[in-house]
N, CA, C and O atoms as a DFTB+ gen file, in Angstrom:
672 C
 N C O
     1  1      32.491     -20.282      -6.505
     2  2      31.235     -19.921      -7.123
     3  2      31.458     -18.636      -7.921
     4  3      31.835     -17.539      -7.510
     5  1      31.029     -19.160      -9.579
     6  2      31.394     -17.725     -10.002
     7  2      30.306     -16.270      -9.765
     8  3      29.191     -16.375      -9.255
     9  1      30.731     -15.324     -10.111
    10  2      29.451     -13.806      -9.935
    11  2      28.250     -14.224     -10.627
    12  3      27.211     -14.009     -10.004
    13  1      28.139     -14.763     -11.750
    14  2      26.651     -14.749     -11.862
    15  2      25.816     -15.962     -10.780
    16  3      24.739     -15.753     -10.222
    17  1      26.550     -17.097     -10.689
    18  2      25.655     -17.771      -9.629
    19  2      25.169     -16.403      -8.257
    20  3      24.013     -15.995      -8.373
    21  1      25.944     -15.828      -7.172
    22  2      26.064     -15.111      -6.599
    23  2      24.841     -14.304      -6.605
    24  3      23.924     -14.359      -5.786
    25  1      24.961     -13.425      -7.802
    26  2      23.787     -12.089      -8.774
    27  2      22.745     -13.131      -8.540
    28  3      22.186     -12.851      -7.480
    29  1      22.228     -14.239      -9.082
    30  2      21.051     -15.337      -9.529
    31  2      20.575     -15.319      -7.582
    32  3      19.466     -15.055      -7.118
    33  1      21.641     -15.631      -6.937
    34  2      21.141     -16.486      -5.679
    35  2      20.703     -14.912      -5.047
    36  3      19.714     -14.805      -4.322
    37  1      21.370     -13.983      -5.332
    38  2      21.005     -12.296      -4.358
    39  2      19.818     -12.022      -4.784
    40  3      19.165     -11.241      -4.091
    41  1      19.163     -12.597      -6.088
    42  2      17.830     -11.685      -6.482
    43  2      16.832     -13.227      -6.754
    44  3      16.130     -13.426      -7.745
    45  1      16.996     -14.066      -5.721
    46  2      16.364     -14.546      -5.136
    47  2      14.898     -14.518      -4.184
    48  3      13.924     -15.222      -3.919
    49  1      15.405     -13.381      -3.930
    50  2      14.594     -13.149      -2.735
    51  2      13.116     -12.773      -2.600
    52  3      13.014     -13.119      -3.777
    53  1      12.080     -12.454      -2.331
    54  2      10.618     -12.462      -2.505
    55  2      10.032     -12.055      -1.425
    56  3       9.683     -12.947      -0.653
    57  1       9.686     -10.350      -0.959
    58  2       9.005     -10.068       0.013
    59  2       8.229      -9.265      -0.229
    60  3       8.107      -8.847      -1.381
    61  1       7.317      -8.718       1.004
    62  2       5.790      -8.340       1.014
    63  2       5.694      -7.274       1.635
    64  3       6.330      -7.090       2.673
    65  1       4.925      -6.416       1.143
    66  2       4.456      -4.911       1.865
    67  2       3.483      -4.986       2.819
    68  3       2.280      -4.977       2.562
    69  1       4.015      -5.069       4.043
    70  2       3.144      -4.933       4.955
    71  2       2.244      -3.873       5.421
    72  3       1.076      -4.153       5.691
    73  1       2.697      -2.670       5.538
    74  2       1.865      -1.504       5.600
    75  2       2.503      -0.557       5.159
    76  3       3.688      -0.639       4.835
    77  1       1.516       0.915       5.055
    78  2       1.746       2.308       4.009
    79  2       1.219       3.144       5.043
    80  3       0.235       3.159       5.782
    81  1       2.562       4.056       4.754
    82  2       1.535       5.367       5.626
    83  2       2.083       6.699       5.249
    84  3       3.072       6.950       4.560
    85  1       1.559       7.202       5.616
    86  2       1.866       9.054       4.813
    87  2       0.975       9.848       5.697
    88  3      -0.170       9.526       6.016
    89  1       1.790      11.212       6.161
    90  2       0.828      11.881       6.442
    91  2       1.456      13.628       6.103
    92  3       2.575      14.141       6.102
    93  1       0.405      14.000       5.907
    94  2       0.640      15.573       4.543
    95  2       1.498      16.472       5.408
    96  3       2.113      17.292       4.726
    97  1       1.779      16.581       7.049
    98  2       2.648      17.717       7.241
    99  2       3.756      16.987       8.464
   100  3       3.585      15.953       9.111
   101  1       4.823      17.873       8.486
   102  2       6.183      17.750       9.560
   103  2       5.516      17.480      10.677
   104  3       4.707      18.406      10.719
   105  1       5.301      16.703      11.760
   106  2       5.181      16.690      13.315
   107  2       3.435      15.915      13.229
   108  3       2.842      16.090      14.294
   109  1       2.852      15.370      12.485
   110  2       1.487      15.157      12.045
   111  2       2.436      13.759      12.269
   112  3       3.603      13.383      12.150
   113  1       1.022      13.234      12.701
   114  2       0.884      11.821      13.132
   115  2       1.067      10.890      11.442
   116  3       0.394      11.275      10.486
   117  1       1.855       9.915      11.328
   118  2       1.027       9.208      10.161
   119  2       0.086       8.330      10.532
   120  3      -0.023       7.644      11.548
   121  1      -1.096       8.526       8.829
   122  2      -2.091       7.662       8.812
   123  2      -1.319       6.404       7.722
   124  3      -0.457       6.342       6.845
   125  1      -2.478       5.329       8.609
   126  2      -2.069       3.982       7.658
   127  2      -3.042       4.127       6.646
   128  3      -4.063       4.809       6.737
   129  1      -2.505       3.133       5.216
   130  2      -3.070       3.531       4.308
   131  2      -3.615       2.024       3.647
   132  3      -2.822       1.098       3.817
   133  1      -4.271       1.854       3.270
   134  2      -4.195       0.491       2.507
   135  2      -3.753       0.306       0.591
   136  3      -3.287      -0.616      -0.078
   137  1      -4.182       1.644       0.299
   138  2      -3.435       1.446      -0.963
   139  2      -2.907       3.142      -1.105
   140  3      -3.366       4.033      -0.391
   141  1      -2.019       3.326      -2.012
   142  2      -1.210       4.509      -2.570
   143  2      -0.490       4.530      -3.820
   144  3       0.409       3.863      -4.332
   145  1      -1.276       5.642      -4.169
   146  2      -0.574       5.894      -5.424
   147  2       0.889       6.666      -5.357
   148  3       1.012       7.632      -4.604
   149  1       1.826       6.274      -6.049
   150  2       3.487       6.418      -6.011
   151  2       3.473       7.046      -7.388
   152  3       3.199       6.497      -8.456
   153  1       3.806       8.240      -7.171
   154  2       4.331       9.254      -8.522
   155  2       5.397       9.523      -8.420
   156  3       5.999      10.049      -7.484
   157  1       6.040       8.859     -10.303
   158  2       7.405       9.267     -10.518
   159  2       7.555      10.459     -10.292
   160  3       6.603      11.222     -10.459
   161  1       9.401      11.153      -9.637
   162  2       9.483      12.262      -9.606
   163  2       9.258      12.920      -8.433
   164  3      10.039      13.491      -7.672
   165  1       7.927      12.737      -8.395
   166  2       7.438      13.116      -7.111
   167  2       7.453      12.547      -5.757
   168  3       8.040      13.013      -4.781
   169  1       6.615      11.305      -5.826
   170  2       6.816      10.374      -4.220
   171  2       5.402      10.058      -3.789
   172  3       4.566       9.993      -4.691
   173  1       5.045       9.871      -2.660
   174  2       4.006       8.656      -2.436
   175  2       2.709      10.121      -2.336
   176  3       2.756      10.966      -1.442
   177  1       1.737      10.114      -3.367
   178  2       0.217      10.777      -3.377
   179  2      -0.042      11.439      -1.929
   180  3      -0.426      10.626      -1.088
   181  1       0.075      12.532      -1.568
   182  2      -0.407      12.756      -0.430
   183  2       0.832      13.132       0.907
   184  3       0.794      13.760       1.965
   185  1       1.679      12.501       0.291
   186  2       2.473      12.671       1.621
   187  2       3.333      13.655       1.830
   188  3       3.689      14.203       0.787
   189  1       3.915      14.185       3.058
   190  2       4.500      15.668       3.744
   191  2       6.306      15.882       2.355
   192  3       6.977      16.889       2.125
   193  1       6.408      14.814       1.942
   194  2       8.090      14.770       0.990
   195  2       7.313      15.052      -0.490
   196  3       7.812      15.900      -1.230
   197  1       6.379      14.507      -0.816
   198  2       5.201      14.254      -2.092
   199  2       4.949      16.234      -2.344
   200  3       5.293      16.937      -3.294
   201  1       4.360      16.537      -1.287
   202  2       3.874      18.196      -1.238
   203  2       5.181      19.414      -0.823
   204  3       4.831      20.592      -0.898
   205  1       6.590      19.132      -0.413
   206  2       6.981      19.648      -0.149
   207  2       7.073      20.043       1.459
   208  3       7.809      20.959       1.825
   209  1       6.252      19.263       2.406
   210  2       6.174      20.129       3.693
   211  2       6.910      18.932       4.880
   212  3       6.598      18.825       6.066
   213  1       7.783      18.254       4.248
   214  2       8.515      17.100       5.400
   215  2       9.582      17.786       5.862
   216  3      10.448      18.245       5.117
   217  1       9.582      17.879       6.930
   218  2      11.222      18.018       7.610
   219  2      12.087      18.412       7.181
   220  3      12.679      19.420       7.569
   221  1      12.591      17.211       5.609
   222  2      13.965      17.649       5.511
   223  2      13.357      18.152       3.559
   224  3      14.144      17.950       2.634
   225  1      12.355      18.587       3.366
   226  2      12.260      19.029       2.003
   227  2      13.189      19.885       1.511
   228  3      13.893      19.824       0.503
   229  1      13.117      20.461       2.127
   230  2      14.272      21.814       1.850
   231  2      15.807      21.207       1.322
   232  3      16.637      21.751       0.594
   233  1      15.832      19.921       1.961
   234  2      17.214      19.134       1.283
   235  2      17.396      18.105       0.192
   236  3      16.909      16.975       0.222
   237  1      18.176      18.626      -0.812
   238  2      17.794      17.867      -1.746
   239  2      18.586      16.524      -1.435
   240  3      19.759      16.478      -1.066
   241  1      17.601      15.252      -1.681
   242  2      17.808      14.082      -1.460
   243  2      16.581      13.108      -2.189
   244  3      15.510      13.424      -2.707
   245  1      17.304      11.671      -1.964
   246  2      16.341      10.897      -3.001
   247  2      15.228      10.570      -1.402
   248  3      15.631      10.282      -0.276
   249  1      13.994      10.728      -1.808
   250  2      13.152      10.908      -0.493
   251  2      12.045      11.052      -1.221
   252  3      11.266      11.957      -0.922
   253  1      11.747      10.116      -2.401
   254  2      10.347      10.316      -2.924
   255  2       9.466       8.993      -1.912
   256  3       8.376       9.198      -1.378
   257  1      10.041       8.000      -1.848
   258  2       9.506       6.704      -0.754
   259  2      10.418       6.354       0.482
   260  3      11.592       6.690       0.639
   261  1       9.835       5.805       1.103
   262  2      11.097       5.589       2.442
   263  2      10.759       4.247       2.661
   264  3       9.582       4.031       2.374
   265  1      11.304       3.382       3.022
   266  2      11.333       2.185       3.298
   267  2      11.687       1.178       4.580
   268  3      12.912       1.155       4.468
   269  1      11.414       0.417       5.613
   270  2      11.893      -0.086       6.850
   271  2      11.394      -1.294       7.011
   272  3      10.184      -1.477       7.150
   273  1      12.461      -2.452       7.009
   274  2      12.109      -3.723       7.405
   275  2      11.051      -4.262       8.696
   276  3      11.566      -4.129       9.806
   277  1      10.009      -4.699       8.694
   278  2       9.670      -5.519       9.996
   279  2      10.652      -5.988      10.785
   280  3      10.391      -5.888      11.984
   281  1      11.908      -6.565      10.466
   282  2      12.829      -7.140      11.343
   283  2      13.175      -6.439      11.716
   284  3      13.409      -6.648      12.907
   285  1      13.551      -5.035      11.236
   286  2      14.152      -4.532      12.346
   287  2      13.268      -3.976      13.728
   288  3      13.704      -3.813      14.868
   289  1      11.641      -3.709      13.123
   290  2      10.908      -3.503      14.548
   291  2      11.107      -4.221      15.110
   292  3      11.573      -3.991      16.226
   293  1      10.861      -5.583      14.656
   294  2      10.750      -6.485      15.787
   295  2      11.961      -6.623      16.630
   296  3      11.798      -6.733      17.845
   297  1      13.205      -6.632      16.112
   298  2      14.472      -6.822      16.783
   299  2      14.826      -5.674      17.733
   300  3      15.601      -5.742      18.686
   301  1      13.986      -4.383      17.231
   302  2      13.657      -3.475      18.701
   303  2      13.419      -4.443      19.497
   304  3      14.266      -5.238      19.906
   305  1      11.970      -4.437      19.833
   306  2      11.498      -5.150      20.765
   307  2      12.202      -6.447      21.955
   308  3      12.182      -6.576      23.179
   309  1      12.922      -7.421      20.535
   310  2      13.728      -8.335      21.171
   311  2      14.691      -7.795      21.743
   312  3      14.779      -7.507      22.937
   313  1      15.621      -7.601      20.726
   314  2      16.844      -6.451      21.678
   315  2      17.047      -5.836      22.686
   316  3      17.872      -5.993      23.586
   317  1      15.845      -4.725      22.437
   318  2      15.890      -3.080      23.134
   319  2      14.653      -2.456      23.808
   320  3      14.335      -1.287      24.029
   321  1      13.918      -3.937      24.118
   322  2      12.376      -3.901      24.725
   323  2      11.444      -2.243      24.185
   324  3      10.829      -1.344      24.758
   325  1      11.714      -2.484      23.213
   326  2      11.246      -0.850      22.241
   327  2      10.660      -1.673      21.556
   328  3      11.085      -2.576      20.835
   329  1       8.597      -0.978      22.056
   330  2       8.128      -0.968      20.963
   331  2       7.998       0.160      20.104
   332  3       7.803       1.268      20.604
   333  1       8.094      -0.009      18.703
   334  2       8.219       0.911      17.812
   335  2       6.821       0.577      16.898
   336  3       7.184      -0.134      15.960
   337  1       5.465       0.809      16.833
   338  2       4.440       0.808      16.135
   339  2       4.879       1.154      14.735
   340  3       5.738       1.976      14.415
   341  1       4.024       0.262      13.831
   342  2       4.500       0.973      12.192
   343  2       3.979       2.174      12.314
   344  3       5.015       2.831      12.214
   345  1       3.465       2.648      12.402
   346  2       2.777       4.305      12.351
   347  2       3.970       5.011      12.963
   348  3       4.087       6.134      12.472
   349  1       4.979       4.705      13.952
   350  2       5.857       5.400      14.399
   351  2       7.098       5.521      14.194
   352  3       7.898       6.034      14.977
   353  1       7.374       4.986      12.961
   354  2       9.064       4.721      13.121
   355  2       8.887       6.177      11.486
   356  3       9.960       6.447      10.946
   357  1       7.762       6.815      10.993
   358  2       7.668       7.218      10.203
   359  2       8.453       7.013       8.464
   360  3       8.835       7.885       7.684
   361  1       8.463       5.669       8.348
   362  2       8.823       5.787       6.949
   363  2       7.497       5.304       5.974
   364  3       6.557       5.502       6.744
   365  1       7.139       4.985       5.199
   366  2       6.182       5.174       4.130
   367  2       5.704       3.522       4.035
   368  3       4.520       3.198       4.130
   369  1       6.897       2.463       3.817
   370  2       6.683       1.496       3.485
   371  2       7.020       0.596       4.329
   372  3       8.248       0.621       4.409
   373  1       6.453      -0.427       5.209
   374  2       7.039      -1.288       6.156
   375  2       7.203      -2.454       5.144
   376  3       6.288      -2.687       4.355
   377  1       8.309      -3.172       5.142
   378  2       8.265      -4.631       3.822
   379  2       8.307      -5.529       5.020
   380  3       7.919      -5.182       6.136
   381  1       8.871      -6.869       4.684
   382  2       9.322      -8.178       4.926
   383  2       9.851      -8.700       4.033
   384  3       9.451      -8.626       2.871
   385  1      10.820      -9.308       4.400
   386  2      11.628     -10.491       3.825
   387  2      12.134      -9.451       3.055
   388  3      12.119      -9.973       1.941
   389  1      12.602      -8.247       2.892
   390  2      13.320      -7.367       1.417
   391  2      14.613      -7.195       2.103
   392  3      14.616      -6.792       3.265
   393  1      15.779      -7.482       1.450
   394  2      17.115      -7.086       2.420
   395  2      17.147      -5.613       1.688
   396  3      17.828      -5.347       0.698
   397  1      16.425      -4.871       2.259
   398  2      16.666      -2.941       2.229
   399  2      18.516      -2.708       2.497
   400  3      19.109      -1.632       2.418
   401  1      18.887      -3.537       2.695
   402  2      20.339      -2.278       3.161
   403  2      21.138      -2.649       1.610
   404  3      21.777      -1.803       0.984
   405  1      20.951      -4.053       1.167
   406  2      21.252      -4.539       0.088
   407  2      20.674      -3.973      -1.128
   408  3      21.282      -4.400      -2.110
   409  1      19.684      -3.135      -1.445
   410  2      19.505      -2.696      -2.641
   411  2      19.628      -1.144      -3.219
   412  3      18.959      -0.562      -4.073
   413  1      20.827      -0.678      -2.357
   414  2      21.194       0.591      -2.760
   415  2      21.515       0.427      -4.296
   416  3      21.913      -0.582      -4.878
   417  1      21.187       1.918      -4.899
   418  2      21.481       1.371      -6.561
   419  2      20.986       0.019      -7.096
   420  3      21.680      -0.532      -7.951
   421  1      19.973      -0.508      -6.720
   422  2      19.155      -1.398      -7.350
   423  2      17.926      -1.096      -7.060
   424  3      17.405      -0.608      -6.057
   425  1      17.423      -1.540      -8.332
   426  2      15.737      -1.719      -8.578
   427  2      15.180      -2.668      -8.510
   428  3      15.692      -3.763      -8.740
   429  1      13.516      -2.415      -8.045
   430  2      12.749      -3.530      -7.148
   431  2      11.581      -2.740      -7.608
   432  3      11.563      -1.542      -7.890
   433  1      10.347      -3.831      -7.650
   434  2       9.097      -3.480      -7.793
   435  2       8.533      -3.850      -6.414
   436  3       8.969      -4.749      -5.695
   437  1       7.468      -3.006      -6.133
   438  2       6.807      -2.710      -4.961
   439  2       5.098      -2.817      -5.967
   440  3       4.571      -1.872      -6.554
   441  1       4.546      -4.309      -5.880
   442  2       3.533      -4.180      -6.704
   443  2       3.803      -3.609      -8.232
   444  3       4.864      -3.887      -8.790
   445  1       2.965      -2.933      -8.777
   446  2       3.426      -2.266     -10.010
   447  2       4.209      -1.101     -10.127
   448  3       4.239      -0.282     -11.045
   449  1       4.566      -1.123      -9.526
   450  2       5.582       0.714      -8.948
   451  2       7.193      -0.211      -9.055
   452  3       7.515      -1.114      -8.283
   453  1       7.734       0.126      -9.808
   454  2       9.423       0.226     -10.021
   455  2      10.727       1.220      -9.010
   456  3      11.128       2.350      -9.288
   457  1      11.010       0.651      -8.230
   458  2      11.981       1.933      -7.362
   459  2      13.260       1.506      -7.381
   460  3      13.638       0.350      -7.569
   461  1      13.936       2.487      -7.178
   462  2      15.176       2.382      -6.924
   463  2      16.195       2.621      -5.531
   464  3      16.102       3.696      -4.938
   465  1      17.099       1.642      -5.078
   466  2      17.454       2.322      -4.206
   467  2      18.567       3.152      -3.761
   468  3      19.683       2.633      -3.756
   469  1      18.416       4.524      -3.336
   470  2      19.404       5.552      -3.747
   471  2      20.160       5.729      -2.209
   472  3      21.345       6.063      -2.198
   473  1      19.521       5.523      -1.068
   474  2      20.831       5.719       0.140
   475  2      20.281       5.078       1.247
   476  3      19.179       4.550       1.096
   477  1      20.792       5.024       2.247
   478  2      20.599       4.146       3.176
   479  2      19.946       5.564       4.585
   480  3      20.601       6.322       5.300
   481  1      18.863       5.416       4.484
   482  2      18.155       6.377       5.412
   483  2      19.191       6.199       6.759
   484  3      19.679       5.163       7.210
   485  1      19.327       7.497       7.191
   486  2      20.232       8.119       8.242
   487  2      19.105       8.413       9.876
   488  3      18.535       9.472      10.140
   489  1      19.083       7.560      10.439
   490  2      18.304       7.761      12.110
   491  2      18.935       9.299      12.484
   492  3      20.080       9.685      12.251
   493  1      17.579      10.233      13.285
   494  2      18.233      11.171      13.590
   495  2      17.292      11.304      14.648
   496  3      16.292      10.588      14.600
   497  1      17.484      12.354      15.901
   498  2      17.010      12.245      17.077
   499  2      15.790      12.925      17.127
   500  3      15.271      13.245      18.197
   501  1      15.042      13.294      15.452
   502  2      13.755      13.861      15.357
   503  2      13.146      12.429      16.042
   504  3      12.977      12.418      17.261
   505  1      12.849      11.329      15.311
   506  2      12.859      10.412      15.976
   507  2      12.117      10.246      17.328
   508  3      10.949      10.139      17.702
   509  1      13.457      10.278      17.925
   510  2      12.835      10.222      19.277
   511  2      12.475      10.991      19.931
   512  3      12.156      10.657      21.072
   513  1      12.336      12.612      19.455
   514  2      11.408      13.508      20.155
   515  2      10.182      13.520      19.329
   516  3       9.626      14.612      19.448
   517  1       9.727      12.939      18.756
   518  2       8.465      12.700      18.291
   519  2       7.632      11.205      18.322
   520  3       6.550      10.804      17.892
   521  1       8.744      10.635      19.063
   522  2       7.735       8.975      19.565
   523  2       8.157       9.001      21.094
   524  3       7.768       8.097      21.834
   525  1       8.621       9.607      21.373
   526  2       9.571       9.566      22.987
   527  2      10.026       8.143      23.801
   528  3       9.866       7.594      24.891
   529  1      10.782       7.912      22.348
   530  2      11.677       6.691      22.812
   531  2      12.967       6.900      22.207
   532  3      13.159       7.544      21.175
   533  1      14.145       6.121      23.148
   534  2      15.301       6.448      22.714
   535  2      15.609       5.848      21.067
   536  3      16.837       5.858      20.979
   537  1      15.282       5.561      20.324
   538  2      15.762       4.444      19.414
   539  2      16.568       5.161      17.988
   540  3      16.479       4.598      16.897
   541  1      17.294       6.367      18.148
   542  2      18.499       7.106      17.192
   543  2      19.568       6.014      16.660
   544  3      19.975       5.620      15.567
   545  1      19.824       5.713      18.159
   546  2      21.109       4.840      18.232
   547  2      21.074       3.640      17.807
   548  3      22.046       3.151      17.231
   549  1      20.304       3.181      17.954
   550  2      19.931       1.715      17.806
   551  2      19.613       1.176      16.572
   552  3      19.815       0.050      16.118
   553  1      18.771       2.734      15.823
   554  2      18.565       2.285      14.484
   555  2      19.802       2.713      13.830
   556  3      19.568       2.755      12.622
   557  1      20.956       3.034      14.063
   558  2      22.201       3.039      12.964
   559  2      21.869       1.851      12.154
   560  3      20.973       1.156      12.634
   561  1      22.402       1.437      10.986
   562  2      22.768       0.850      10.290
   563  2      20.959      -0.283       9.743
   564  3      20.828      -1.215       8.950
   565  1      19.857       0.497      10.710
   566  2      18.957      -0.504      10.289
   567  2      17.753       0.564      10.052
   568  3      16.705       0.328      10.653
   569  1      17.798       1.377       9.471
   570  2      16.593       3.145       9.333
   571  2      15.988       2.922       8.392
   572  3      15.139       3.755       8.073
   573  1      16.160       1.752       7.584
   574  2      15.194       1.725       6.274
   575  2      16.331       2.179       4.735
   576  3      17.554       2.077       4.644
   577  1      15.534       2.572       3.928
   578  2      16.543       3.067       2.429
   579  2      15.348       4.437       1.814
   580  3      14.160       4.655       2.053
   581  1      15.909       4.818       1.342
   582  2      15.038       5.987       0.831
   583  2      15.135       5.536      -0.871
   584  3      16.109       5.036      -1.434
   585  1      14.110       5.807      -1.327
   586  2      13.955       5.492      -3.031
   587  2      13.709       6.306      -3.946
   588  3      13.102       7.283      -3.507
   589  1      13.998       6.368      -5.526
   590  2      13.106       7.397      -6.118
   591  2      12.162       6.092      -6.820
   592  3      12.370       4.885      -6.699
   593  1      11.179       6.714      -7.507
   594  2      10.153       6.327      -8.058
   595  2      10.147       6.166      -9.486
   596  3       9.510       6.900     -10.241
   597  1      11.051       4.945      -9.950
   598  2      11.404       4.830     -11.658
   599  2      10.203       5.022     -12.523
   600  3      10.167       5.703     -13.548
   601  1       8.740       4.008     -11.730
   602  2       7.748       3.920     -12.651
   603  2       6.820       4.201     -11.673
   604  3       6.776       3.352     -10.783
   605  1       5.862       5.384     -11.538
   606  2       4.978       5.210     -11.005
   607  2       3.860       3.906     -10.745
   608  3       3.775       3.077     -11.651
   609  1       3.083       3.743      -9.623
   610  2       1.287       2.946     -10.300
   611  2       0.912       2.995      -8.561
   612  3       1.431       3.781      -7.769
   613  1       0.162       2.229      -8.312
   614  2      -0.665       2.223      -7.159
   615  2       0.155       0.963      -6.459
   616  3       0.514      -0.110      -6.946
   617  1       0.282       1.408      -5.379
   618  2       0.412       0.067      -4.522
   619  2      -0.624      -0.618      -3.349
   620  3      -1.430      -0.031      -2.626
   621  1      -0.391      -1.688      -3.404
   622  2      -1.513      -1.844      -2.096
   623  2      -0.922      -2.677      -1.045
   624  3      -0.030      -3.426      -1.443
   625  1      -1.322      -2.745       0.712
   626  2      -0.734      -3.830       1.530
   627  2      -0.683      -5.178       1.138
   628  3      -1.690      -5.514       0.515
   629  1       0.155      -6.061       1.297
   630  2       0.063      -7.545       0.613
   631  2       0.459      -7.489      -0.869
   632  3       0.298      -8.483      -1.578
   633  1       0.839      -6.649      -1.226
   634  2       1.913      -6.440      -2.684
   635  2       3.133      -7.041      -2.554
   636  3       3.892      -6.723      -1.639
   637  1       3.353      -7.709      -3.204
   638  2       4.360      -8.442      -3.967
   639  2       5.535      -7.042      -4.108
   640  3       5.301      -5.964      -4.656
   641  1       7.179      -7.589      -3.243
   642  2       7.934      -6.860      -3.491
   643  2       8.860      -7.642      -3.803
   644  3       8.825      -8.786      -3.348
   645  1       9.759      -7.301      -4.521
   646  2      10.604      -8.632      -5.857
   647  2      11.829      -8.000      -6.615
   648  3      11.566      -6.811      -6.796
   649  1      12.715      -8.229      -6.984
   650  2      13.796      -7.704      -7.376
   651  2      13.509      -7.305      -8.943
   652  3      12.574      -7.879      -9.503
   653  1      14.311      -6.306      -9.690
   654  2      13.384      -5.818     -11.042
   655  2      13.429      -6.901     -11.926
   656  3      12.274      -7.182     -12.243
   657  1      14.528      -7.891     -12.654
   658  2      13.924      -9.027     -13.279
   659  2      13.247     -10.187     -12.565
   660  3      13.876     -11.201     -12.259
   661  1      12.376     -10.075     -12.390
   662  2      11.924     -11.089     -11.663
   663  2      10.304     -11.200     -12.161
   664  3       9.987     -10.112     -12.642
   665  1       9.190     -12.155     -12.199
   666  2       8.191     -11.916     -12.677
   667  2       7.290     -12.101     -11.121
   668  3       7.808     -12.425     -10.052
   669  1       5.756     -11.783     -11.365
   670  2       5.327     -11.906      -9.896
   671  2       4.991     -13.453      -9.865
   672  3       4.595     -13.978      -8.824
């Protein structure tokens, strides 16, 4: 099979934003959101990376959106009898069906918002002193992707997430 079949069959794929959450400071609970506005440059309207006051602001990194599969909550659960609530695993965007580890350096629309993906979010044991469950370890290799924000617009839950040529 040559590379472009390959490229054609990888951006295939077609998944959905399940929930949004942001909340404006370090150690603050997140709230769920039903829609959010995503500013280029900046990062998701409202939130603690958006204003400067997250954790790791002080480090420069691509950390305007954060991103984390449903499968992998759920495969807590199955796995590692860990429940992990979307409100708790703190990243911004919960998807489905998006292979996140696969679109480093690629772009994807999230509704009308264009992102890119720039690294593969790193689990660290803030984590689990702020949900008080072990799950550092577990999330190696499955923490979500961190993005910048090519094109700003609003997103909402049940948005269409899709590889960048692709139409909705």
């Amino acid at each position: 099979m040559n590379s472009n079949k390959l490229r054609r069959g990888f951006d295939m794929w077609h998944g959905k934003l399940l929930h949004i959450h942001t909340t404006p400071t370090v150690r603050r609970a997140m709230i769920a959101q039903q829609s959010a506005q995503l500013i280029k440059g900046v990062g998701v309207e409202g939130d603690r990376y958006a204003l400067g006051t997250g954790k790791y602001s002080g480090f420069p990194d691509i950390r305007e959106v954060t991103l984390i599969e449903i499968e992998t909550i759920t495969a807590l659960k199955r796995d590692h009898d860990v429940d992990l609530a979307p409100e708790e695993h703190r990243r911004n965007l919960t998807t489905e069906n998006v292979p996140l580890n696969h679109l480093v350096g690629k772009r994807f629309w999230v509704g009308t918002a264009l992102l890119e993906g720039g690294r593969l979010n790193t689990p660290c044991r803030y984590l689990d002193l702020v949900t008080g469950k072990s799950v550092n370890d577990i999330l190696i290799n499955r923490s979500g992707l961190n993005c910048l924000i090519v094109q700003g617009g609003e997103i909402n839950v049940g948005d269409s997430i899709r590889p960048e040529n692709t139409e909705i």
